[in-house]
N, CA, C and O atoms as a GROMACS GRO file, in nm:
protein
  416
    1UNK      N    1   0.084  -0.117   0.000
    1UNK     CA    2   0.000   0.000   0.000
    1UNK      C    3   0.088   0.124   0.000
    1UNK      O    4   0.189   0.132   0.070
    2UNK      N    5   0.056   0.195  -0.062
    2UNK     CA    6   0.159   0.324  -0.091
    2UNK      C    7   0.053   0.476  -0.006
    2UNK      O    8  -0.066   0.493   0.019
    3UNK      N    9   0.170   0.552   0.012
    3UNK     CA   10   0.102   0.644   0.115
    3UNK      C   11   0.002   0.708  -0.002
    3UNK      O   12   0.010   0.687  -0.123
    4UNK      N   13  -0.124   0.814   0.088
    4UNK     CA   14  -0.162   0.896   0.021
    4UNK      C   15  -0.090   0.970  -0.049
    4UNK      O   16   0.022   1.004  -0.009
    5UNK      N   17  -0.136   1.010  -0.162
    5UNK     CA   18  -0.053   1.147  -0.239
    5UNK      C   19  -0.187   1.177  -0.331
    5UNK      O   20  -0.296   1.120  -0.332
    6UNK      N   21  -0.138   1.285  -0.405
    6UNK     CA   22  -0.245   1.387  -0.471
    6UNK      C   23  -0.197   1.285  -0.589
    6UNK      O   24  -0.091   1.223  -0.601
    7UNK      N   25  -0.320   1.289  -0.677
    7UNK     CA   26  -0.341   1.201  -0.804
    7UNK      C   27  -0.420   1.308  -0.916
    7UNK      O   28  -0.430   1.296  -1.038
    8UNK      N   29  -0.452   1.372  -0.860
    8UNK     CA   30  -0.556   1.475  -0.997
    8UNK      C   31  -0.695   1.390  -1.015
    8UNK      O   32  -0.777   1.426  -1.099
    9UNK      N   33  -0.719   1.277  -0.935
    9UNK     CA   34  -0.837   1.238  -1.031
    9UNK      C   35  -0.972   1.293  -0.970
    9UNK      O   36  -0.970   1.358  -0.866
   10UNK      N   37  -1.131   1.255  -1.063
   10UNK     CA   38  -1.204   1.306  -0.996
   10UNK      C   39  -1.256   1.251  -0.868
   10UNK      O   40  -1.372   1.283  -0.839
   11UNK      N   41  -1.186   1.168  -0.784
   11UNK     CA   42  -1.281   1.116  -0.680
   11UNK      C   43  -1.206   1.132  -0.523
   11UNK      O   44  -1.252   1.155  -0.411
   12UNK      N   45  -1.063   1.108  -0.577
   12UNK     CA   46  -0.967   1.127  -0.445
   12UNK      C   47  -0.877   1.184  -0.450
   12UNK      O   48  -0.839   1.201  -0.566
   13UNK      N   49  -0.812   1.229  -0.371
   13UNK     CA   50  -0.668   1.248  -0.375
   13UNK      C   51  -0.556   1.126  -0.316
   13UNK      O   52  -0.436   1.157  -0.312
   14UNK      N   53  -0.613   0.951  -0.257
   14UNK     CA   54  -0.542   0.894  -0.256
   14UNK      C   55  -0.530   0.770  -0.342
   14UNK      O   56  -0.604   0.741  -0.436
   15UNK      N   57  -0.442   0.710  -0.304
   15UNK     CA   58  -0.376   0.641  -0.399
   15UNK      C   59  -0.399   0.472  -0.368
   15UNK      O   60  -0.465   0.457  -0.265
   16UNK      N   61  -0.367   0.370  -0.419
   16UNK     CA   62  -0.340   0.272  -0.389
   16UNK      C   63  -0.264   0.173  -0.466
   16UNK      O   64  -0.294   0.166  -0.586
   17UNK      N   65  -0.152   0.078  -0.415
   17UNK     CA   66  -0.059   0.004  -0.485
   17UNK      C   67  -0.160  -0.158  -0.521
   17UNK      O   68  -0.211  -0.223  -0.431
   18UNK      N   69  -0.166  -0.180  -0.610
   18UNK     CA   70  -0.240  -0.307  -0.596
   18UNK      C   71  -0.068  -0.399  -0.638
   18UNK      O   72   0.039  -0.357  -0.681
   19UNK      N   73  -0.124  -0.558  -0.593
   19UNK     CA   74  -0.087  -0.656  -0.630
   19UNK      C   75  -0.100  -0.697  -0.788
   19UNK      O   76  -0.201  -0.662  -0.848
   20UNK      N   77  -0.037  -0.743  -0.828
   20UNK     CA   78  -0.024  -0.780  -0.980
   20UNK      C   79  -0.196  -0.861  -1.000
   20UNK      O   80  -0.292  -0.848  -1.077
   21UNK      N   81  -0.166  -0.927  -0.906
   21UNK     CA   82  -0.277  -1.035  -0.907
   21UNK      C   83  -0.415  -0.996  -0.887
   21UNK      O   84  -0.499  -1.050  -0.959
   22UNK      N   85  -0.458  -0.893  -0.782
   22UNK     CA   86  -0.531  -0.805  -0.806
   22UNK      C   87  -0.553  -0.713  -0.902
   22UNK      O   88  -0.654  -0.728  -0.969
   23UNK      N   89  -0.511  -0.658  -0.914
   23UNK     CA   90  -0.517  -0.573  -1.059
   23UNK      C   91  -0.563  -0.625  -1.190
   23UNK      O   92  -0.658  -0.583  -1.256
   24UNK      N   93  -0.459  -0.749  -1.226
   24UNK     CA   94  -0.547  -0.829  -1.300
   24UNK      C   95  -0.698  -0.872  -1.293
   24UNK      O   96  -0.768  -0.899  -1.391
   25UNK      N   97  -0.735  -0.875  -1.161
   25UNK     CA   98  -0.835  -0.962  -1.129
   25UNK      C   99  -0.984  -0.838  -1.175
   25UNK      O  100  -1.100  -0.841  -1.216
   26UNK      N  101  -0.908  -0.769  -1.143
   26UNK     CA  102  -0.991  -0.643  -1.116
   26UNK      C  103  -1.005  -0.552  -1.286
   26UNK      O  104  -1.103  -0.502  -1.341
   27UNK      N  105  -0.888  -0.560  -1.322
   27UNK     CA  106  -0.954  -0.533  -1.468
   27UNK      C  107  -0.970  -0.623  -1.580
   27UNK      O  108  -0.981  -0.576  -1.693
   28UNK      N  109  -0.973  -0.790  -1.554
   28UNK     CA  110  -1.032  -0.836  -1.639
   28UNK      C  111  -1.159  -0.845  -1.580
   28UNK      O  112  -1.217  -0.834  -1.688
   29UNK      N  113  -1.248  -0.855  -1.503
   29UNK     CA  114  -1.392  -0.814  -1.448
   29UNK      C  115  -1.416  -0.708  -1.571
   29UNK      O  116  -1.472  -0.727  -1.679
   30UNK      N  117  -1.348  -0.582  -1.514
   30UNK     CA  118  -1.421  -0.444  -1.589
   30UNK      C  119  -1.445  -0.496  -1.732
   30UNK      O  120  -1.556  -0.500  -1.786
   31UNK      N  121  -1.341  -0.530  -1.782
   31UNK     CA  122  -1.329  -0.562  -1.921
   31UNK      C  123  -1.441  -0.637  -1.995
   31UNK      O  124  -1.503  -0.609  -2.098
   32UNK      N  125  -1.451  -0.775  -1.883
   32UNK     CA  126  -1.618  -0.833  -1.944
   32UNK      C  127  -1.704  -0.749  -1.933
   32UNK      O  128  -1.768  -0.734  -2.037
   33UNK      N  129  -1.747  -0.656  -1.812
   33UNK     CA  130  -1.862  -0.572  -1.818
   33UNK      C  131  -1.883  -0.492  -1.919
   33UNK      O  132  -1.992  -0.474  -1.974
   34UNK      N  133  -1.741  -0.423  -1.959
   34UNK     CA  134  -1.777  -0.321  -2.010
   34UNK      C  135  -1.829  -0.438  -2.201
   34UNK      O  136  -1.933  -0.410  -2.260
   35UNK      N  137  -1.760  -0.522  -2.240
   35UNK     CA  138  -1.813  -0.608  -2.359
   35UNK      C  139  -1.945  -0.637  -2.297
   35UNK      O  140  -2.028  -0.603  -2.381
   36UNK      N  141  -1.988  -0.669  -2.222
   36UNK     CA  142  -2.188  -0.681  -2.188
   36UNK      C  143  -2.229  -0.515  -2.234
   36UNK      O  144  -2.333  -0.485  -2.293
   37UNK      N  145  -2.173  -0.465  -2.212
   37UNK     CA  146  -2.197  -0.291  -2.225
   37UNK      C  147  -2.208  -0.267  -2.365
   37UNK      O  148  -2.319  -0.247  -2.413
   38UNK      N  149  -2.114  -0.267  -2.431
   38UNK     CA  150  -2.084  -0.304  -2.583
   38UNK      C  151  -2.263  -0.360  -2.651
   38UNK      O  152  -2.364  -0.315  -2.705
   39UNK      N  153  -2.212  -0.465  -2.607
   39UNK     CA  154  -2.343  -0.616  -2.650
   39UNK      C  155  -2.480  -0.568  -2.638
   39UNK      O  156  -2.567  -0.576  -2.725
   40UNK      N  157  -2.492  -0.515  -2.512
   40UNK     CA  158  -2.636  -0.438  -2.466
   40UNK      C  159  -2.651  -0.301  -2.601
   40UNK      O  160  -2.754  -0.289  -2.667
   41UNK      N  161  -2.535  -0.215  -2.619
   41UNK     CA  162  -2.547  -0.141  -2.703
   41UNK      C  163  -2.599  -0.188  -2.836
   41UNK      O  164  -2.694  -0.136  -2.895
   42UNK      N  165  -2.507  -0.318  -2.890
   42UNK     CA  166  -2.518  -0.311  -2.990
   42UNK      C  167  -2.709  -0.367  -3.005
   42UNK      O  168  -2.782  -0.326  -3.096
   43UNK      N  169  -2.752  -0.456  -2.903
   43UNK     CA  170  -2.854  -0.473  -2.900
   43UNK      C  171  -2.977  -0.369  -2.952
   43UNK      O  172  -3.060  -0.389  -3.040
   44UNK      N  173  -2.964  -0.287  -2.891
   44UNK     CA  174  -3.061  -0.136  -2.905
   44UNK      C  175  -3.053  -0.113  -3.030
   44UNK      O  176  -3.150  -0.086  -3.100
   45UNK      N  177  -2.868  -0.126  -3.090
   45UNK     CA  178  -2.892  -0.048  -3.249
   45UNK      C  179  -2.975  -0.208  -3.349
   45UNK      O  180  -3.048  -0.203  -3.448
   46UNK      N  181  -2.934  -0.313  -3.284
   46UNK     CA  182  -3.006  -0.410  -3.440
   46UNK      C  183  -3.199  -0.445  -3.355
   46UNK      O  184  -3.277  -0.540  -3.369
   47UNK      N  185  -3.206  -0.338  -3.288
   47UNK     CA  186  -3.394  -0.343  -3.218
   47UNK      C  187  -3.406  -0.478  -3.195
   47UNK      O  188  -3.463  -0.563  -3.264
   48UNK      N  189  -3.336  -0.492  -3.072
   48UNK     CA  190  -3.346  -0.649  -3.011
   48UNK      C  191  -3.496  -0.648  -2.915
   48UNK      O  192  -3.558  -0.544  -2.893
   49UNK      N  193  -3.526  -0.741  -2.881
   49UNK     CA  194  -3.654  -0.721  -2.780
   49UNK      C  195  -3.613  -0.657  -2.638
   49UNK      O  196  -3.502  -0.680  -2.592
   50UNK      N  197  -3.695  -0.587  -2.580
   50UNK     CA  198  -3.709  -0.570  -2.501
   50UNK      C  199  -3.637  -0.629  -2.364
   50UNK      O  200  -3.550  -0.583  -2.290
   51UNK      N  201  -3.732  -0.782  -2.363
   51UNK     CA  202  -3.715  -0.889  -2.232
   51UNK      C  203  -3.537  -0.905  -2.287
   51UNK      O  204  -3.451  -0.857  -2.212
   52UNK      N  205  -3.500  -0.965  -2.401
   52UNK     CA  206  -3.378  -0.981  -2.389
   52UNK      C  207  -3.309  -0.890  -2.380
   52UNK      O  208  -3.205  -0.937  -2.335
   53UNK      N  209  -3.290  -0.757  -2.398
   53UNK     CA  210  -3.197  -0.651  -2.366
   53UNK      C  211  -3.225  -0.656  -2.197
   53UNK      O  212  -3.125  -0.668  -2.126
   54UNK      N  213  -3.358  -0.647  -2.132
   54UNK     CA  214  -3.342  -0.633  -1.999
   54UNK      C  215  -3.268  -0.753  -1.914
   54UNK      O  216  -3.204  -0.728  -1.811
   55UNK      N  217  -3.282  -0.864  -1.958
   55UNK     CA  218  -3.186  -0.965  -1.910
   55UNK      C  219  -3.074  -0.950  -1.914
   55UNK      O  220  -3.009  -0.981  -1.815
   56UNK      N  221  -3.008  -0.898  -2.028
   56UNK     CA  222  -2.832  -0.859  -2.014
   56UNK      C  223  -2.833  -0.735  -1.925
   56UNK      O  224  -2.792  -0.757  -1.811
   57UNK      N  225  -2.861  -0.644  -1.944
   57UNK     CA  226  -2.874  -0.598  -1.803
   57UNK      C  227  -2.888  -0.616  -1.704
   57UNK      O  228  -2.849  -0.538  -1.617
   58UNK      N  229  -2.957  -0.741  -1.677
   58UNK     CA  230  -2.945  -0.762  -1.493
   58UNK      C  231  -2.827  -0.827  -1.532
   58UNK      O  232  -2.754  -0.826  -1.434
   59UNK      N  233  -2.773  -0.884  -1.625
   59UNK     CA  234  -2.660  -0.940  -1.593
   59UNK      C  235  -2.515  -0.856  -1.575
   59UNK      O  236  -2.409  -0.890  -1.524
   60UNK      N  237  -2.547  -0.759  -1.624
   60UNK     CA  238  -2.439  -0.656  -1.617
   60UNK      C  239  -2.451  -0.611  -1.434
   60UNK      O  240  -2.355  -0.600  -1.358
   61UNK      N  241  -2.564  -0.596  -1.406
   61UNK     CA  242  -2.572  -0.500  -1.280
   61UNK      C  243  -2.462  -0.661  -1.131
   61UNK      O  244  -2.379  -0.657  -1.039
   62UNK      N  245  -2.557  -0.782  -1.216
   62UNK     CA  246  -2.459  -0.922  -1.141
   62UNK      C  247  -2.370  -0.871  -1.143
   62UNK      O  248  -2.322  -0.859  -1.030
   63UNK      N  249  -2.281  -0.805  -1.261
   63UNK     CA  250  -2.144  -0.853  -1.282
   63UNK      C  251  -2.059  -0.742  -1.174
   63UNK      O  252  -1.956  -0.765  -1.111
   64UNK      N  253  -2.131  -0.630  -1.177
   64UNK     CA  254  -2.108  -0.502  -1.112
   64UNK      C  255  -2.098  -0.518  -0.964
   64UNK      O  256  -2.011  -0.460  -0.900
   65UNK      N  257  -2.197  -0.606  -0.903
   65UNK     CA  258  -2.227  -0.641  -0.754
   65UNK      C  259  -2.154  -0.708  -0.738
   65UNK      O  260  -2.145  -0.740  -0.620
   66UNK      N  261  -2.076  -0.762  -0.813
   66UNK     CA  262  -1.951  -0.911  -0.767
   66UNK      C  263  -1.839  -0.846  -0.782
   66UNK      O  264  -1.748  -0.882  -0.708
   67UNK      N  265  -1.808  -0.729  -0.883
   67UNK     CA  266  -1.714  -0.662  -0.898
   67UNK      C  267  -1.669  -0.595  -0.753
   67UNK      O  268  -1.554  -0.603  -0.708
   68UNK      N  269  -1.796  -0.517  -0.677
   68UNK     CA  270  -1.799  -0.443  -0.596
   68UNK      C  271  -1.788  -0.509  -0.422
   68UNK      O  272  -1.766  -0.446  -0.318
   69UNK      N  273  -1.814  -0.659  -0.443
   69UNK     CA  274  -1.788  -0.749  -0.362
   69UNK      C  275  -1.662  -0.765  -0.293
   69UNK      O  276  -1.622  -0.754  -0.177
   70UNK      N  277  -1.579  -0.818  -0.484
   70UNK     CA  278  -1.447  -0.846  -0.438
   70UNK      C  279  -1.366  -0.704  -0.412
   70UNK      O  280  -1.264  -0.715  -0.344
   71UNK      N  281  -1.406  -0.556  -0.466
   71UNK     CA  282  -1.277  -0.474  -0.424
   71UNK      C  283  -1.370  -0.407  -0.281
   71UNK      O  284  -1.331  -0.322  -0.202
   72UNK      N  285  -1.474  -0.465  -0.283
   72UNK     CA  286  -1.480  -0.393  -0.145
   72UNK      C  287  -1.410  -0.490   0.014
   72UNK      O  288  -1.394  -0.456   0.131
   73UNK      N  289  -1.388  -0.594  -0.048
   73UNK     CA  290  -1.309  -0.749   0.040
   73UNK      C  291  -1.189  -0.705   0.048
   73UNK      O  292  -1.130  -0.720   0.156
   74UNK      N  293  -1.124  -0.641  -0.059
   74UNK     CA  294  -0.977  -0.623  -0.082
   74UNK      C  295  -0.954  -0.478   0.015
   74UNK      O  296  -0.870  -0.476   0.106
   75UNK      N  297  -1.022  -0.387  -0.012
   75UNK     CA  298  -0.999  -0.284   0.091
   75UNK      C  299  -1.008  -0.306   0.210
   75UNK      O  300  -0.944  -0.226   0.280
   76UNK      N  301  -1.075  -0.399   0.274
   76UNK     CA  302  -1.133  -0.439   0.381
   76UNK      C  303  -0.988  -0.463   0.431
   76UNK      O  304  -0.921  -0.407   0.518
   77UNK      N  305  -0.957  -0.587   0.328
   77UNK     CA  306  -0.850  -0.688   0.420
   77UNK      C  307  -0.721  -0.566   0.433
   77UNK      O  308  -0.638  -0.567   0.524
   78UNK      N  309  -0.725  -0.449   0.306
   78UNK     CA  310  -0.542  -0.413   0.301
   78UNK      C  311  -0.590  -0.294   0.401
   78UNK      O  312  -0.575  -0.291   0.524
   79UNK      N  313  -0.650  -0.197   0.320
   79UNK     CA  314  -0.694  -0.038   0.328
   79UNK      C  315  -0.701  -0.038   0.461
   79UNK      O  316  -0.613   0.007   0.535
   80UNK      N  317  -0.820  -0.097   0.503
   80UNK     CA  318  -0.872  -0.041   0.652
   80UNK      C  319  -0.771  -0.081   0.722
   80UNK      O  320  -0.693  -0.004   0.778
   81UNK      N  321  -0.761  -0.242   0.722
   81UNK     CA  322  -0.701  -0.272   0.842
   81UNK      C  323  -0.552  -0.223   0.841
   81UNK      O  324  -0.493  -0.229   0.949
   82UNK      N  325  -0.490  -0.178   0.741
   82UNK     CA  326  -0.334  -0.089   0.768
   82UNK      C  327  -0.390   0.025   0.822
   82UNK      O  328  -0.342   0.054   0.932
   83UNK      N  329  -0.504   0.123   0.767
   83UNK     CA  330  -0.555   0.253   0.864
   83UNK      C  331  -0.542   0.203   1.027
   83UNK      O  332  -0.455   0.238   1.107
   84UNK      N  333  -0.645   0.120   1.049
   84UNK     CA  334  -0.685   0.055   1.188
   84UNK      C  335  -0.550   0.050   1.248
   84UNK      O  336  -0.535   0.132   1.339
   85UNK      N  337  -0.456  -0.017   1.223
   85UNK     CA  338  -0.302  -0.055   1.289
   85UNK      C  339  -0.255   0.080   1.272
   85UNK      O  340  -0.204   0.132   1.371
   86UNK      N  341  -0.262   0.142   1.175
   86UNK     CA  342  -0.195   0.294   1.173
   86UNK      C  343  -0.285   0.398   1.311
   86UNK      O  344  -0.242   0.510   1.338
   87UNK      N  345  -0.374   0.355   1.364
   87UNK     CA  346  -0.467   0.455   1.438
   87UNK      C  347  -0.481   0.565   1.347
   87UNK      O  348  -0.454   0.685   1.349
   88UNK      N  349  -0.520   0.504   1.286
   88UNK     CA  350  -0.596   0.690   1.171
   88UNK      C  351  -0.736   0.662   1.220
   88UNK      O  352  -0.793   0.553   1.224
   89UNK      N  353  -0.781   0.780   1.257
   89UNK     CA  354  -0.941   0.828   1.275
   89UNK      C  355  -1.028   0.805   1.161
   89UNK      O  356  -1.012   0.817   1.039
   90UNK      N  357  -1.104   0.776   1.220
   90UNK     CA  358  -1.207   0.810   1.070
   90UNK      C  359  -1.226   0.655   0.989
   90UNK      O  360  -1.332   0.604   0.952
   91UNK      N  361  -1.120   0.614   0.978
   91UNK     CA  362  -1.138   0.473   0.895
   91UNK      C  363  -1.275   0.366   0.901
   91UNK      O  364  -1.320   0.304   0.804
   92UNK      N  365  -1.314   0.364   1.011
   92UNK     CA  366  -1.449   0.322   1.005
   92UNK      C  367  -1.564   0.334   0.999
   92UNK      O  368  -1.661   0.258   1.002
   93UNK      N  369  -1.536   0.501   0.985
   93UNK     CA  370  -1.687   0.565   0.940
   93UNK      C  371  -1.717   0.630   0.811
   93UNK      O  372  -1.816   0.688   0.767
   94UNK      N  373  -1.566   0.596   0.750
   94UNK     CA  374  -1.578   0.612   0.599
   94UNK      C  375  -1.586   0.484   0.579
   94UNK      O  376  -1.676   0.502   0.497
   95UNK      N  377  -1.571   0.346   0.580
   95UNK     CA  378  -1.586   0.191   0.575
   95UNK      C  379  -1.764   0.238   0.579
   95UNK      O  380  -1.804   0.279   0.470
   96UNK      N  381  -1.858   0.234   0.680
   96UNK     CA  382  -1.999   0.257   0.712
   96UNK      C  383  -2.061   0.316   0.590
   96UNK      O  384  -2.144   0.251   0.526
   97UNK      N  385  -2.010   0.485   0.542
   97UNK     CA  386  -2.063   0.544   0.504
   97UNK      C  387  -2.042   0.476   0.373
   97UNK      O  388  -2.157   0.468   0.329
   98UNK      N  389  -1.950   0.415   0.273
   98UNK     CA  390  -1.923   0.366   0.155
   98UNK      C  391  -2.028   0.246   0.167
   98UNK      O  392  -2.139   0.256   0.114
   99UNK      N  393  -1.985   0.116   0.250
   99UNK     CA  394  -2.119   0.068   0.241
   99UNK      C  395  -2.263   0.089   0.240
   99UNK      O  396  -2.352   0.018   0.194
  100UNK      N  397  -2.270   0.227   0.313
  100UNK     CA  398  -2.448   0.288   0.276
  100UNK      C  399  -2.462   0.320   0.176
  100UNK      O  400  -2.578   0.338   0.140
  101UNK      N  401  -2.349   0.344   0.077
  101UNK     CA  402  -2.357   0.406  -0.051
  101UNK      C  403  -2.406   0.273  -0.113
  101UNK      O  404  -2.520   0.254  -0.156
  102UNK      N  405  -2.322   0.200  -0.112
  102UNK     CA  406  -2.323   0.095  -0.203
  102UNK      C  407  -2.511  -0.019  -0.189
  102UNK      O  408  -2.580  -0.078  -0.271
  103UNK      N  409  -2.516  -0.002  -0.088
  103UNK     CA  410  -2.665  -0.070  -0.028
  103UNK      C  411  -2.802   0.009  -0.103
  103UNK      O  412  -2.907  -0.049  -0.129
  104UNK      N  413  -2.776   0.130  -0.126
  104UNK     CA  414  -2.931   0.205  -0.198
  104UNK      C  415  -2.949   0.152  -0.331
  104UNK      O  416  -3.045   0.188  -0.398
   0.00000   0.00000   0.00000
């Protein structure tokens, strides 16, 4: 895990080192979703039905909830618990508040 630092992006200013193995894991996921994404598109342009476009969609939203499973497991095990051992404040009520996000 690499310290915070400023990144420019739109969501944080910190950072994180993944494992090779993670990383992989984590963007071949995106990669299928985003080809269901693709697929669903191309669906709409050749006027597929309805029921079957809405089925790849729940399957996309599956793929999203499992996505969000495993990196929310992975923060769990690295993120927090190095915060937690570090005594940084706050770590568990940003843990709370991300899961309320993720639950609506």
């Amino acid at each position: 895990m690499s310290e915070h630092e400023t990144c420019g992006c739109c969501c944080s200013e910190r950072t994180k080192q993944r494992s090779e193995k993670e990383y992989k894991d984590l963007i071949h996921r995106l990669s299928r979703i985003e080809g269901q994404v693709r697929g669903i598109k191309g669906m709409i342009e050749n006027d597929a039905y309805c029921v079957d476009i809405l089925t790849q969609v729940a399957a996309v939203n599956a793929a999203l909830n499992s996505f969000n499973k495993v990196l929310l497991a992975n923060h769990i095990e690295t993120c927090v618990v190095e915060d937690i051992r570090a005594g940084k404040e706050g770590v568990v009520e940003e843990l709370v508040n991300t899961m309320q996000k993720l639950m609506r």
